[in-house]
DSSP file (Angstrom, degrees, kcal/mol; ACC not computed):
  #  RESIDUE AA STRUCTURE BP1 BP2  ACC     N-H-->O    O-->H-N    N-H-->O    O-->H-N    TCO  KAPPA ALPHA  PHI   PSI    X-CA   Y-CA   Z-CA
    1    1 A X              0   0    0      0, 0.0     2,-0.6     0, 0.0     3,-0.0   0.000 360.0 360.0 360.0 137.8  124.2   25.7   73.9
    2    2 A X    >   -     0   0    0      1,-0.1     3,-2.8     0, 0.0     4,-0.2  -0.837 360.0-117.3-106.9 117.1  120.6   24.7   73.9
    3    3 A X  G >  S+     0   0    0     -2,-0.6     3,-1.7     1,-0.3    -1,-0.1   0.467 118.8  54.2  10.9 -71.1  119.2   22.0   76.1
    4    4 A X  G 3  S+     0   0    0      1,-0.3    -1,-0.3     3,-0.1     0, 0.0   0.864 107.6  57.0 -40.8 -56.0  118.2   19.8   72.7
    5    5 A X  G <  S+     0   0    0     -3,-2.8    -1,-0.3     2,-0.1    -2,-0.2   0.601 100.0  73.0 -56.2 -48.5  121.9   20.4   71.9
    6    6 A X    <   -     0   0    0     -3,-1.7     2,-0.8    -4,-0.2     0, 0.0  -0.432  66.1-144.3-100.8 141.0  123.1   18.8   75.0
    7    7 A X        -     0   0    0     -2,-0.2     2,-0.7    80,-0.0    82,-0.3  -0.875  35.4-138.8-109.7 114.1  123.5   15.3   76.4
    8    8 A X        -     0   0    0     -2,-0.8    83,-0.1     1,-0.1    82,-0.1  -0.624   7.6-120.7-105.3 144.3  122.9   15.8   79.7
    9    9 A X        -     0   0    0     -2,-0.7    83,-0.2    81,-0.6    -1,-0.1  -0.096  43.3-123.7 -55.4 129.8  125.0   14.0   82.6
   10   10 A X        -     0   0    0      1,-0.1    82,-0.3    81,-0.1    23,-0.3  -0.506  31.2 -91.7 -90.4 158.0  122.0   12.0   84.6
   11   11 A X        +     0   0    0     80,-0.1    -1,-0.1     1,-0.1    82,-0.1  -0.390  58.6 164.0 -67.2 129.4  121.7   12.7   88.4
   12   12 A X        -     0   0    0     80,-0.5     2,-0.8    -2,-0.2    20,-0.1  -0.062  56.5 -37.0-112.4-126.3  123.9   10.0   90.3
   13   13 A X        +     0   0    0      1,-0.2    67,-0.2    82,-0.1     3,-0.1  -0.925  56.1 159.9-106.6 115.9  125.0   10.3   94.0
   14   14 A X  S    S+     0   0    0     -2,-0.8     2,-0.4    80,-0.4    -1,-0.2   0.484  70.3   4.1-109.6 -24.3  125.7   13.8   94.7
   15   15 A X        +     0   0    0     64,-0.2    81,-0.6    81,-0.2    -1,-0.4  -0.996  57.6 152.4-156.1 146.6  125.2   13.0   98.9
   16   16 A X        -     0   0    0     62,-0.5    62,-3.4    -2,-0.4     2,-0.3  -0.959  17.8-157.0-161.3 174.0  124.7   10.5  101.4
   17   17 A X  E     +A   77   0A   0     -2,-0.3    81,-0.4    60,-0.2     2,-0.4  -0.957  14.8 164.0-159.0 146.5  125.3    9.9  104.6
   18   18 A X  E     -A   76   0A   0     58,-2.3     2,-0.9    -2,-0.3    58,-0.7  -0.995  37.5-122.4-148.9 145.2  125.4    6.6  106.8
   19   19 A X  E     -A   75   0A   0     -2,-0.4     2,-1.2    56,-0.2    56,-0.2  -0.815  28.3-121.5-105.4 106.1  126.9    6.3  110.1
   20   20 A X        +     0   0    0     -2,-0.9    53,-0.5    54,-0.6     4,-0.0  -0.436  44.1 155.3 -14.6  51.0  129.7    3.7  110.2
   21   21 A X  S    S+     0   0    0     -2,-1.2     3,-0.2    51,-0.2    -1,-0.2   0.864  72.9   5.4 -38.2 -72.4  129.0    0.8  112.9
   22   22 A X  S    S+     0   0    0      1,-0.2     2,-1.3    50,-0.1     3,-0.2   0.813 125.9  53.7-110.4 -39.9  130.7   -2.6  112.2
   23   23 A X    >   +     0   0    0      1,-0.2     3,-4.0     2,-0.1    -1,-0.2  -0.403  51.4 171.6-133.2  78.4  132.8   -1.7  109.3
   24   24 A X  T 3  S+     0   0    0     -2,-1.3    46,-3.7     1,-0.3    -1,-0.2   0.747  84.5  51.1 -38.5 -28.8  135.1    1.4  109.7
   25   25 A X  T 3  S+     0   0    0     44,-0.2    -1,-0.3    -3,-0.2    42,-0.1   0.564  71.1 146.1-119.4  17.9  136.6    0.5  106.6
   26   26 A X    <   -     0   0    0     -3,-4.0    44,-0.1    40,-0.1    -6,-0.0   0.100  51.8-119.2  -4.0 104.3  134.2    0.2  104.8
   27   27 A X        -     0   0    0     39,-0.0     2,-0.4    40,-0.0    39,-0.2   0.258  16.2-130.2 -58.8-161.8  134.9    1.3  101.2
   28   28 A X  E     -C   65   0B   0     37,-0.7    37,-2.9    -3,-0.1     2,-0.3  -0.914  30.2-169.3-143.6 124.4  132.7    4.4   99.7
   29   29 A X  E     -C   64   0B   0     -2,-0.4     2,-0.3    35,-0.2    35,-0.2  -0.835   6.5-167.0-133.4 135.3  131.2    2.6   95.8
   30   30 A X  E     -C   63   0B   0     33,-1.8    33,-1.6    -2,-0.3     2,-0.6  -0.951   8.3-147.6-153.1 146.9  129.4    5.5   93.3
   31   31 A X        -     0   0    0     -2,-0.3    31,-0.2    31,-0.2     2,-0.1  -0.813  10.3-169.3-108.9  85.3  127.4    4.8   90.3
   32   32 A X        -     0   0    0     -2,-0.6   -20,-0.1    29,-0.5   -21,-0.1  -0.459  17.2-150.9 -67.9 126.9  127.3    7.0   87.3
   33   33 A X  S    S+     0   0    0    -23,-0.3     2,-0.4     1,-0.2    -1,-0.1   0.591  88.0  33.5 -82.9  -3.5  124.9    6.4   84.7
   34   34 A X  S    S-     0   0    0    -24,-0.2    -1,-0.2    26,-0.1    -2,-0.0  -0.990 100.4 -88.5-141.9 143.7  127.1    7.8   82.2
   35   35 A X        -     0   0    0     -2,-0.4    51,-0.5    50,-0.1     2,-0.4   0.040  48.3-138.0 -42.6 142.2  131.2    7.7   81.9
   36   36 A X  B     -E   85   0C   0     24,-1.4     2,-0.6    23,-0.3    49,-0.2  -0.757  21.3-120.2-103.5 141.2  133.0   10.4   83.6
   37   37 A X    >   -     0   0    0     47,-3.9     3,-3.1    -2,-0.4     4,-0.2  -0.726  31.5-164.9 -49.9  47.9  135.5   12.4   82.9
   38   38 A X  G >  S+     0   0    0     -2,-0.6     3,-2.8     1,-0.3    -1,-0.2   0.623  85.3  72.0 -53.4 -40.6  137.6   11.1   86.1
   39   39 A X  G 3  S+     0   0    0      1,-0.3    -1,-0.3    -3,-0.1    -3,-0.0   0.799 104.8  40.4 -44.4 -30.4  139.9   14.2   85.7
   40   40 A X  G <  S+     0   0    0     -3,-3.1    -1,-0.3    44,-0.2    -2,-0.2   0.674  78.1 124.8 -88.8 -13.5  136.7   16.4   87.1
   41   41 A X    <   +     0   0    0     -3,-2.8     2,-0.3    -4,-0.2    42,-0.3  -0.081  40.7 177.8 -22.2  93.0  135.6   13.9   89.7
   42   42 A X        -     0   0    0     40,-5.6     2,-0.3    -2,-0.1    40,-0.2  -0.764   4.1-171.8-114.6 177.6  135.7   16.3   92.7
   43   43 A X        -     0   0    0     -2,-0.3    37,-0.2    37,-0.2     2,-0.1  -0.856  17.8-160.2 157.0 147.1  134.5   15.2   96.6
   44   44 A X        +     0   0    0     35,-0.3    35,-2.1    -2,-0.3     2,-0.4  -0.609  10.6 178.3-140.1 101.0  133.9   16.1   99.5
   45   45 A X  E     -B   78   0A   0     33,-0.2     2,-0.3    -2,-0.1    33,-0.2  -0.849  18.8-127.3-116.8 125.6  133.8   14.3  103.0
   46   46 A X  E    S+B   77   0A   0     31,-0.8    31,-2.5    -2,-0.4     3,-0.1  -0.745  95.7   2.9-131.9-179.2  133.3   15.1  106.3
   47   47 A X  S    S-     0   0    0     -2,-0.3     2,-0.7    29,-0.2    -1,-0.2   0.908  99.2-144.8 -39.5 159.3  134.7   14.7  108.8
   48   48 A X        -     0   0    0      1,-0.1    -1,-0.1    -2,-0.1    -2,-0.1  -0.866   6.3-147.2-106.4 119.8  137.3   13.0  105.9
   49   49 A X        -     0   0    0     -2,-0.7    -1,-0.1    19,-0.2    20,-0.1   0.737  37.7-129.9 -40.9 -52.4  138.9    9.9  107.4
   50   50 A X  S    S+     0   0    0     18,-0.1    18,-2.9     1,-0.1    -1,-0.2  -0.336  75.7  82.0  94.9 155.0  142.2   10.8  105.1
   51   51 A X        +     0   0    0     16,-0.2    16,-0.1     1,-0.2    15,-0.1   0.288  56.6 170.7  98.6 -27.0  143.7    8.2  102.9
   52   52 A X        +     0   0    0     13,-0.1     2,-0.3    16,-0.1    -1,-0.2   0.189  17.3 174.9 -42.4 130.7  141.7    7.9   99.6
   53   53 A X  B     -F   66   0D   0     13,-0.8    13,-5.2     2,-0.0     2,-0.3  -0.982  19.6-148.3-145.9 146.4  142.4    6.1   96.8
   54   54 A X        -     0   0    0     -2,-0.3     2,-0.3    11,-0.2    11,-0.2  -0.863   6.1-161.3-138.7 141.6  139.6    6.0   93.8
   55   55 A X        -     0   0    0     -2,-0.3     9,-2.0     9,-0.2     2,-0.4  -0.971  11.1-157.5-141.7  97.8  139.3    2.8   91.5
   56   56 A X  B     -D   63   0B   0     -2,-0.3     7,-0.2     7,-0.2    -2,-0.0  -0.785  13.2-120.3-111.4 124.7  137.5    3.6   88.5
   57   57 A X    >   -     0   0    0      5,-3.8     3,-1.6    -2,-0.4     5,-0.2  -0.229  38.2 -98.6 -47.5 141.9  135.6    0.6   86.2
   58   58 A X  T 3  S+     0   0    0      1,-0.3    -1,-0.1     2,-0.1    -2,-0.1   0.604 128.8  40.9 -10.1 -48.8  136.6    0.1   82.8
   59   59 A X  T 3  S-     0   0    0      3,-0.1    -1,-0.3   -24,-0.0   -23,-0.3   0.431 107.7-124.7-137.0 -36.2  133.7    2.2   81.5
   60   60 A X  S <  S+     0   0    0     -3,-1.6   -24,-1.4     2,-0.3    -2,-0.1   0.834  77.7 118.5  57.6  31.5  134.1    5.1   84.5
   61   61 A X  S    S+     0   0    0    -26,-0.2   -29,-0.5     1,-0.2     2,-0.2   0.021  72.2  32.1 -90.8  24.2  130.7    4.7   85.4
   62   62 A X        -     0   0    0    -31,-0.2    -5,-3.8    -5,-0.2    -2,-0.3  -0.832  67.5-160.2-170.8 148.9  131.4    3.7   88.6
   63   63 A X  E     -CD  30  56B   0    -33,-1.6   -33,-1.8    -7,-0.2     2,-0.5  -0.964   7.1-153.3-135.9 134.2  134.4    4.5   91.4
   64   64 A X  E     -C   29   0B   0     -9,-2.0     2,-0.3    -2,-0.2   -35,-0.2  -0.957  14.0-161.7-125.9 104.1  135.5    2.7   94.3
   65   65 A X  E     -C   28   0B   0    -37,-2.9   -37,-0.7    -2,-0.5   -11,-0.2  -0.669   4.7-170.3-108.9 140.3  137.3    4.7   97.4
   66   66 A X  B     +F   53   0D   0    -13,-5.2   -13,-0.8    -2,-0.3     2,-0.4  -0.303  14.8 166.3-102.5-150.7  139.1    3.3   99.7
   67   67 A X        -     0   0    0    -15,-0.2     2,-0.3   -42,-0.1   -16,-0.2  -0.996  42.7 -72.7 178.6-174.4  140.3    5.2  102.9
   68   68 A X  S    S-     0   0    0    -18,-2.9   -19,-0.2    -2,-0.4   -18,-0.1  -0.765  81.5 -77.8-103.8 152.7  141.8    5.2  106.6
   69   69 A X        -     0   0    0     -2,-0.3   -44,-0.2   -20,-0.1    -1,-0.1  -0.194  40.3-114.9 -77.9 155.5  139.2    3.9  108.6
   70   70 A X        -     0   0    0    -46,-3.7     2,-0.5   -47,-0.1     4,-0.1  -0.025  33.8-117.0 -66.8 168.4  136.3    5.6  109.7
   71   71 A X        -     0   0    0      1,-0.1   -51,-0.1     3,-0.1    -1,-0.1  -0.878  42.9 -89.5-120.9 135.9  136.0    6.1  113.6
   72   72 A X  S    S+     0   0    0     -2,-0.5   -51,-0.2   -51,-0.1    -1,-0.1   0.098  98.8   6.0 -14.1 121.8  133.0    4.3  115.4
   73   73 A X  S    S+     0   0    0    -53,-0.5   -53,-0.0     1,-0.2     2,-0.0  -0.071  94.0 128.6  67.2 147.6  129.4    5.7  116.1
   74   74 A X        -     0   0    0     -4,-0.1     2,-1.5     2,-0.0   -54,-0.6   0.244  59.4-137.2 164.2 126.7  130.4    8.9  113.9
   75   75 A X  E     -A   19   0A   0    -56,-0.2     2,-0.2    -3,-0.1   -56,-0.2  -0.495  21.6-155.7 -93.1  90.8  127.8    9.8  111.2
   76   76 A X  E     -A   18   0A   0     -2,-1.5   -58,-2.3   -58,-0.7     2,-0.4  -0.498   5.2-148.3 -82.8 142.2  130.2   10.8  107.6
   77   77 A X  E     -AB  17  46A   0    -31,-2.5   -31,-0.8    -2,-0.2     2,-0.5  -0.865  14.2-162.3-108.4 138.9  128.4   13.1  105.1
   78   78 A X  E     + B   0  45A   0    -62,-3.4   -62,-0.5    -2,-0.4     2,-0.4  -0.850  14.4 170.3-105.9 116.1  129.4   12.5  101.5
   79   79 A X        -     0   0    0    -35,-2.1     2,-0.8    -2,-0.5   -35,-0.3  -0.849  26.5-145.3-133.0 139.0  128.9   14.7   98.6
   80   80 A X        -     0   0    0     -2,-0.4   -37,-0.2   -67,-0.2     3,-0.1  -0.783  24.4-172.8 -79.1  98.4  130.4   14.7   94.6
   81   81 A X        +     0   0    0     -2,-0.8     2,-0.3     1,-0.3    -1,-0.2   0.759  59.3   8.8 -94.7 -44.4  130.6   18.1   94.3
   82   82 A X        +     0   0    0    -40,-0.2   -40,-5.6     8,-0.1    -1,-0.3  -0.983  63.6 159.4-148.8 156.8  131.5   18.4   90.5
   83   83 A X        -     0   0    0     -2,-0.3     8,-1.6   -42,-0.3     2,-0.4  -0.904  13.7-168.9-155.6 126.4  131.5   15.5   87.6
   84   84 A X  B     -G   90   0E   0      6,-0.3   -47,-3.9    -2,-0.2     6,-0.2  -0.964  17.7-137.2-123.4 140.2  131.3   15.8   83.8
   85   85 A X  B >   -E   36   0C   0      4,-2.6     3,-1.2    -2,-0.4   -49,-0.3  -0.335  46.4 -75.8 -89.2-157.0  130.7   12.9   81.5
   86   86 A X  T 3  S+     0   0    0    -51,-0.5   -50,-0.1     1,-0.3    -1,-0.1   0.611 127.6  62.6 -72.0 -49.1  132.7   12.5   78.3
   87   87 A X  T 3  S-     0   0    0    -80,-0.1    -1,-0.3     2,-0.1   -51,-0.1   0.578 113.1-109.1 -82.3 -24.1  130.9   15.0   76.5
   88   88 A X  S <  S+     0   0    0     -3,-1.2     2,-0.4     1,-0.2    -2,-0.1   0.215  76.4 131.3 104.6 -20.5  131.8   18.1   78.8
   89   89 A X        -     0   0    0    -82,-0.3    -4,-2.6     1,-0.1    -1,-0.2  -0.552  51.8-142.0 -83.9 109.6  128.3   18.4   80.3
   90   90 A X  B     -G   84   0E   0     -2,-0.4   -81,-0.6    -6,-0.2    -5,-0.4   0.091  38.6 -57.4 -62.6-176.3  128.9   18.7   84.5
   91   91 A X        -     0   0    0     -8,-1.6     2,-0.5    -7,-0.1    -1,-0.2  -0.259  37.0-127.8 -25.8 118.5  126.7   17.0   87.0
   92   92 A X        -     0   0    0    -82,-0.3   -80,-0.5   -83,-0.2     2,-0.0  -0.971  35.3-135.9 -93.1 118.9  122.9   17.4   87.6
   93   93 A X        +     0   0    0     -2,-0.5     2,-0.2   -82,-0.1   -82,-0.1  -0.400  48.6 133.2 -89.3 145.0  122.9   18.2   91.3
   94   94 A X        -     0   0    0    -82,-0.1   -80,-0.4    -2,-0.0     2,-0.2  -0.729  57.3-100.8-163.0 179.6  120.1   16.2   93.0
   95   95 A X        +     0   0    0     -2,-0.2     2,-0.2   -81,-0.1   -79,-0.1  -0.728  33.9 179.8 -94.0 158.5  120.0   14.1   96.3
   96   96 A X        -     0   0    0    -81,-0.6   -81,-0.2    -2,-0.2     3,-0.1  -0.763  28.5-130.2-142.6  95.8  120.2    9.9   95.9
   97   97 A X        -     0   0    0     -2,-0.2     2,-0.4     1,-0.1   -82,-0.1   0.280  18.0-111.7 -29.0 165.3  120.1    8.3   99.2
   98   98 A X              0   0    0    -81,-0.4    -1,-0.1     1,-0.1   -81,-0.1  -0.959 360.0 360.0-103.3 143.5  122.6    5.8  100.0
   99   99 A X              0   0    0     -2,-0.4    -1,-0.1    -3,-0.1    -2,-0.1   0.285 360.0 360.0 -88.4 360.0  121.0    2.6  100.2
């Protein structure tokens, strides 16, 4: 398939990391600039709290996980390890802080 050929899936949040203070339960929100495939939505977190449940927008450009709550002072790394939009075309890996 040649580049031209392809509509390619735009970089979203592939990683972050925040360390957890005041609000352990904090939910985890990611923003796709194009619909997903949910079925290929893959994750990773560490250490992983356990507990996840993912709440996908209308449109599946954006997902909202909830989880068992995060433990105090303890820095969690996130990263969306594979994603395809609609089309079949995965993920473009790059980093986008979280903000």
């Amino acid at each position: 398939m040649k580049l031209s050929d392809e509509k390619i899936t735009k970089a979203i949040v592939e990683r972050y990391t925040k360390k957890f203070v005041d609000n352990i339960n904090q939910d985890v929100i990611i923003h796709f600039l194009e619909a997903i495939n949910i079925s290929t939505f893959v994750y990773i977190v560490m250490p992983d709290p356990g507990g996840w449940t993912w709440t996908w927008n209308a449109n599946n450009t954006s997902v909202r996980g909830t989880h068992n709550n995060f433990q105090p002072l303890t820095t969690y790394t996130f990263w969306v390890t594979a994603a395809e939009d609609l089309a079949g075309n995965p993920l473009i890996s790059g980093f986008t802080p979280n903000t």
